[in-house]
TORTILO-229566 format. One record per residue (C-alpha): x, y, z; residue in three letters. Coordinates in steps of 0.05 Angstrom, whole numbers, padded with zeros to 5 digits, always signed. Layout:
XYZALA;...
end
This chain:
+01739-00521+00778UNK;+01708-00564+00840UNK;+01642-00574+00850UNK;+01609-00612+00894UNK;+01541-00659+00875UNK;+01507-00652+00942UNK;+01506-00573+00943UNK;+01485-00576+00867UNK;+01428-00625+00880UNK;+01410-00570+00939UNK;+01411-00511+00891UNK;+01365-00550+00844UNK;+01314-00566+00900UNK;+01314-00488+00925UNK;+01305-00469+00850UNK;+01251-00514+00834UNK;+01225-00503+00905UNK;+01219-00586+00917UNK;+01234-00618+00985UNK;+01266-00679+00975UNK;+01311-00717+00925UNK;+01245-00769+00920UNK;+01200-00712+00899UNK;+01249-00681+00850UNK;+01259-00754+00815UNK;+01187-00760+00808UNK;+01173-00685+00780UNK;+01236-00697+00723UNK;+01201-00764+00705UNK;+01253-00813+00733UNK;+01240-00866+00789UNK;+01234-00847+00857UNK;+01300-00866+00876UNK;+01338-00832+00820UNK;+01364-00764+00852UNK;+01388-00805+00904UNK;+01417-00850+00868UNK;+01448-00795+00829UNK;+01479-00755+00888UNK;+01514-00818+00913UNK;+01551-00840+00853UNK;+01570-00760+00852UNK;+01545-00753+00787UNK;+01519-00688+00749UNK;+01457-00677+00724UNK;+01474-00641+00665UNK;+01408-00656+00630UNK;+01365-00626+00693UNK;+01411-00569+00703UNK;+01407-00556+00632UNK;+01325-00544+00636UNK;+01319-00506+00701UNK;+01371-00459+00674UNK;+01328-00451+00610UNK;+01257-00447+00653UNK;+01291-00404+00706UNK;+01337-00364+00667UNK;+01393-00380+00710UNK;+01467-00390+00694UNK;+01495-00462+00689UNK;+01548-00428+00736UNK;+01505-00416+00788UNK;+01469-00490+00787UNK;+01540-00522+00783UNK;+01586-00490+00818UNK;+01540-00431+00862UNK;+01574-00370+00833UNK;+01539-00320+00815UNK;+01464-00306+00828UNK;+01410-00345+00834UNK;+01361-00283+00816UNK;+01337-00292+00746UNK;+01376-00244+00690UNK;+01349-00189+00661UNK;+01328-00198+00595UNK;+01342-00134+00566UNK;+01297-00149+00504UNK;+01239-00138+00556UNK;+01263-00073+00573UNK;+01255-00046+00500UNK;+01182-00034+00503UNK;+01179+00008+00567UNK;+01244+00048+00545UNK;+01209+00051+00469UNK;+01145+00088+00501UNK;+01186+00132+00544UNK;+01216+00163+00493UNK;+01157+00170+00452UNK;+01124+00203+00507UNK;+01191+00243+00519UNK;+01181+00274+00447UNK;+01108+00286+00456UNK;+01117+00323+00512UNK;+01169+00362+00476UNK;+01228+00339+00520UNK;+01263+00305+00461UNK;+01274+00333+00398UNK;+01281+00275+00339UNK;+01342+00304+00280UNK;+01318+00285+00221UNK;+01331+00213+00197UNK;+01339+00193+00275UNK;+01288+00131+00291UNK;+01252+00128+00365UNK;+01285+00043+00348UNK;+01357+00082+00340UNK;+01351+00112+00411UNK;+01320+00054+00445UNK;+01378+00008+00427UNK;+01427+00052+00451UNK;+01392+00061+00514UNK;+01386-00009+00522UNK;+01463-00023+00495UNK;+01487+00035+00547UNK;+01444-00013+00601UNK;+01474-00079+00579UNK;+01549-00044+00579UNK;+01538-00013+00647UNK;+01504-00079+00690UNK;+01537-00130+00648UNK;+01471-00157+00630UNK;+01478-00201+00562UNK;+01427-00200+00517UNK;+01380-00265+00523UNK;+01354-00303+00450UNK;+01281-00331+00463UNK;+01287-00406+00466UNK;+01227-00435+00438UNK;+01200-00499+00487UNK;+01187-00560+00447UNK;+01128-00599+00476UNK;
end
């Protein structure tokens, strides 16, 4: 696949909502001049794109080569609370009727694998910062 260093470099700045190569050196830890330098010699970041797609949540994909979106992904672990008290308060309310040996946790992940199926969303493991 082609990809092209400047409009990576550009998709990194919009992300991390820096202005200039200068600033974006400076906030990584390098010397001023590395992004620069970087961009000229056409080279890849792999290290930066590797942490804003972990802070950001975005796909390598998107950073490297601009396909797909730059919107963060659903992390469909996140949805298993709210979907976990909606059907709790579905069978309170009487609208749900539990078999016996069914678990509230046995409906929720089907919801949720019935969500992931229908958007394509893959679920996302927590990755732990090290500081």
């Amino acid at each position: 696949m082609d990809y092209n260093v400047a409009e990576i470099f550009d998709r990194i700045l919009i992300t991390c909502k820096i202005k200039n190569l200068k600033e974006l050196s400076i906030h990584f830890g390098y010397k001023e001049n590395w992004a620069s330098s970087t961009r000229t010699r056409k080279t890849i970041p792999w290290d930066i794109c590797l942490k804003i797609a972990i802070e950001y949540n975005l796909s390598i994909d998107y950073l490297v080569f601009g396909k797909g979106s730059n919107e963060n992904k659903v992390d469909i672990d996140e949805l298993k609370t709210p979907i976990n008290e909606g059907v709790f308060n579905a069978i309170q309310a009487d609208l749900i009727e539990l078999k016996e040996g069914v678990k509230i946790s046995n409906i929720v992940k089907s919801i949720t694998s019935e969500i992931s199926e229908h958007y394509g969303v893959q679920e996302i493991k927590a990755v732990k910062k090290v500081v």
